[in-house]
C-alpha positions in Angstrom: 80.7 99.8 100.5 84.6 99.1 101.6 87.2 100.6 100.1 90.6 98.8 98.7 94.1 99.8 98.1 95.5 97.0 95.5 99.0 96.7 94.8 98.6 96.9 90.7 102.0 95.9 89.3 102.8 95.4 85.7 100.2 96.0 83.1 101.4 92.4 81.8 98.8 91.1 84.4 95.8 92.1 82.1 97.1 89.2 80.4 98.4 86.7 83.0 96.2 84.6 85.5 98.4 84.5 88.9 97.6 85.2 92.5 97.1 89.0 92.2 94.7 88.8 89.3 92.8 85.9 90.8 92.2 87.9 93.9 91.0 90.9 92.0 88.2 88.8 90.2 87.4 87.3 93.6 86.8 90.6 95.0 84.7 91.3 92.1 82.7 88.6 92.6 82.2 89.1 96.6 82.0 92.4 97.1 78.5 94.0 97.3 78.0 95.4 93.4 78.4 99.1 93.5 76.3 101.3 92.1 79.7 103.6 90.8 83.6 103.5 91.1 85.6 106.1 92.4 88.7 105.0 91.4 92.3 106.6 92.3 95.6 105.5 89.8 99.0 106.1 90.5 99.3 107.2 87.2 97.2 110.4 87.0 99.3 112.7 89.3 98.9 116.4 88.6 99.0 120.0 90.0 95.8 120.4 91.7 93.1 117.9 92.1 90.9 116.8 88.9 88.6 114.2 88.0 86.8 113.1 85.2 83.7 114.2 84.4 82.8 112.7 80.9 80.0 110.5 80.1 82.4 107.5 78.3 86.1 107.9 79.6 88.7 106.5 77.3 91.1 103.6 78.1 94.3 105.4 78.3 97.5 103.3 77.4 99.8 104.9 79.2 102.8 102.5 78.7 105.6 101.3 75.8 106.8 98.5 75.0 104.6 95.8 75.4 102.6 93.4 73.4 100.0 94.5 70.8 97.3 92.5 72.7 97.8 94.9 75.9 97.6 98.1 73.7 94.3 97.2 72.3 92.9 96.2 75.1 90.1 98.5 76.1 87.7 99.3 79.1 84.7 100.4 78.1 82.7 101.3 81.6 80.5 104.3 81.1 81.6 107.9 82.9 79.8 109.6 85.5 79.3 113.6 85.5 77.0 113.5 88.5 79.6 111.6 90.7 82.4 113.7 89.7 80.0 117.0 90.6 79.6 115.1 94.3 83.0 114.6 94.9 84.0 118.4 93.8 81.3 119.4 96.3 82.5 117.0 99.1 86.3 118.7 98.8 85.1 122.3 98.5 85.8 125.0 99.4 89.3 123.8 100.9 90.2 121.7 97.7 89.6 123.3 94.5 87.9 120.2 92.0 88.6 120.4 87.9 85.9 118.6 86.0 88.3 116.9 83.6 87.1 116.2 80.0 90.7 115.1 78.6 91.8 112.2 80.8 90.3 109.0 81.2 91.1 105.4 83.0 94.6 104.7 82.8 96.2 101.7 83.5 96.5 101.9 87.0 92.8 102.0 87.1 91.6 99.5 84.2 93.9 96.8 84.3 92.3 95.9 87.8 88.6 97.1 86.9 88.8 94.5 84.0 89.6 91.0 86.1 87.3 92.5 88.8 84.3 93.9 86.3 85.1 92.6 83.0 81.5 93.7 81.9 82.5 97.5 82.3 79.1 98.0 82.9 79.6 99.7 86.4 79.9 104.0 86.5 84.0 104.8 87.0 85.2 107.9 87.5 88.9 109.0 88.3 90.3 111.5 90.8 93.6 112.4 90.4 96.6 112.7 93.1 97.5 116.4 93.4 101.3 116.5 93.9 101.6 120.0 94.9 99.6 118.6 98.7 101.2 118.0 102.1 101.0 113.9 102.2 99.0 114.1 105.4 96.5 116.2 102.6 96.0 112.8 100.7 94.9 111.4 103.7 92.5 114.5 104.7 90.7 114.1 101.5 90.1 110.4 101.6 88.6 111.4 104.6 86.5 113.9 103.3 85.8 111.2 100.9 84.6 108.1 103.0 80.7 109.5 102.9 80.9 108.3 99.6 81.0 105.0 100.7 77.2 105.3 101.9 76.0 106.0 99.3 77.0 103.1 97.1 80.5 104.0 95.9 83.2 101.9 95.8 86.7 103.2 96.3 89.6 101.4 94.5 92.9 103.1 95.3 96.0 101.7 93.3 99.1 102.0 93.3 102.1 99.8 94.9 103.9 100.5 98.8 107.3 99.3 97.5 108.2 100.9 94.0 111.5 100.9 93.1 112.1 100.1 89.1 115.5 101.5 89.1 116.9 98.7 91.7 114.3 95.6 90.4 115.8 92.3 90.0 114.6 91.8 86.9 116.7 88.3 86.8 115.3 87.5 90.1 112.0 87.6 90.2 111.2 86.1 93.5 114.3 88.1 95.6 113.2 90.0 97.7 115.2 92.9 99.2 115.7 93.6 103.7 115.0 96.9 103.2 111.9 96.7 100.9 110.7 93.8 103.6 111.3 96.2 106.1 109.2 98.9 104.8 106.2 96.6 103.8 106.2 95.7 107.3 106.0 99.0 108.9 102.9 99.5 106.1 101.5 96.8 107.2 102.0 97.3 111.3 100.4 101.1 110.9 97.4 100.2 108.6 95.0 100.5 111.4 96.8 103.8 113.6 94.6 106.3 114.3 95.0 110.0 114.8 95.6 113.0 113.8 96.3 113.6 109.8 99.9 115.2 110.4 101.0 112.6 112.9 99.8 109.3 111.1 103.3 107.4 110.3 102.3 106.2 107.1 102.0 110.1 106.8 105.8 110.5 107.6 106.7 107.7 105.6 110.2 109.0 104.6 110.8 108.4 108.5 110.4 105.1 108.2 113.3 102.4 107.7 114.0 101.7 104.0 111.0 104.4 103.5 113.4 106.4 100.7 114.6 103.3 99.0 111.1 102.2 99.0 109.2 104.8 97.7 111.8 107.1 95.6 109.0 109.0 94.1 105.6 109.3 96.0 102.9 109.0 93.1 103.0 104.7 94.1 102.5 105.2 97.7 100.0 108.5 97.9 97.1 106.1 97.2 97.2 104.0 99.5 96.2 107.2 102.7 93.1 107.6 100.4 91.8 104.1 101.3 93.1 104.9 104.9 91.3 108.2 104.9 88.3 106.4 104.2 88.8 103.7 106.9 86.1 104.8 110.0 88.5 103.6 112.1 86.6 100.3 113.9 85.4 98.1 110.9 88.5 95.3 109.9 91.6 96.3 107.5 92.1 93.1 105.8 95.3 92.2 103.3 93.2 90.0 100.6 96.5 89.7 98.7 100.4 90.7 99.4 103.7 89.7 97.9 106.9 91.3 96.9 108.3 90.8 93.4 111.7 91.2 91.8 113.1 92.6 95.4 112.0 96.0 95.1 107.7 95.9 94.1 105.6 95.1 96.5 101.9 93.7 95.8 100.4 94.3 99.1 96.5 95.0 98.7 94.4 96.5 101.4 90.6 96.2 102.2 88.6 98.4 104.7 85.1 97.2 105.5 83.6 93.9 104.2 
């Protein structure tokens, strides 16, 4: 299977048809089917690593603010226990795994599982991002991760390279921002480095020009090293869709494999 990084954006495109949701039902509809979802948000950053291990996660709404039709939107895809055993396996001894029963799919996850599977009726389970972790460790895990990919899993990292709310043109939407240009470019020039965890730029992305403007918090960028991780460093790394909105929110998506 490959594995994807996809820029998610608002949770207003569960209702919108544009560029980013058209390319997530394409995907969808090209990709080999998998036979389960391994699917990393964003939006489920926590001390140590979890994932969840119920049979039926629920659709977690974990926003404010926006139209009814969004907050009763649901995802129904089934859970799987015996995937979230595999992956606490693949990450021991070194990475301590909580079978989480309280969680479920949040946004970052469904709003892109719906345009690309809107029958839900494919196995997803979450993994969380473990803040407490060097980021080269996000990396180290994917991977730790990529066997998965063998054996019919598909990874779907989300998240966004460029996330900075604070300084969005909302008034603007298509302005986009040197700085936020610049560090979208430097993702995109070291997607296919290869090395060492600790020395991977994308690792030391603070480095980088426009890097602490771009990515004030790290929970946006984090998931992205989890695709990367999983890249076995030969096969193409492919950009099915990128874009930066309101200056400061980049789309960029990333695909490993075919």
């Amino acid at each position: 299977m490959p594995a994807l990084f996809l820029g998610h954006g608002s949770p207003m495109n569960v209702l919108e048809n544009n560029r980013y949701t058209q390319t997530w039902r394409r995907l969808g509809e090209q990709l080999p089917r998998p036979q389960a979802i391994l699917a990393i948000s964003a939006h489920w950053y926590t001390r140590g690593t979890r994932v969840t291990a119920m049979v039926q996660p629920p659709t977690v709404h974990d926003f404010h603010g926006f139209p009814r039709a969004l907050h009763e939107t649901v995802y129904p895809a089934p859970g799987s226990p015996r995937l979230a055993r595999r992956i606490s396996e693949l990450l021991a001894p070194q990475t301590p795994v909580v079978l989480d029963d309280d969680w479920g799919l949040d946004h970052g996850s469904w709003s892109l599982l719906l345009a690309m599977y809107p029958q839900a009726d494919i196995p997803v389970v979450q993994l969380s991002i473990d803040g407490t972790l060097p980021v080269s460790g996000h990396l180290e895990l994917g991977r730790k991760l990529a066997v998965l990919r063998d054996e019919g899993v598909l990874i779907v990292a989300s998240g966004n390279v460029v996330h900075n709310l604070q300084l969005a043109s909302w008034s603007e939407p298509l302005r986009v921002y040197p700085w936020a240009q610049a560090f979208n470019d430097f993702v995109k020039d070291n997607l296919r480095w290869r090395g060492a965890a600790g020395q991977h730029p994308l690792a030391n992305y603070l480095l980088a020009e426009g890097g602490a403007l771009a990515c004030p918090t790290p929970e946006h960028f984090l998931p992205l090293l989890y695709t990367l991780g999983a890249w076995e460093g030969t096969e193409p790394v492919t950009l099915p869709v990128e874009g930066i909105e309101m200056g400061s929110l980049s789309m960029l998506s990333v695909q490993v494999g075919g």
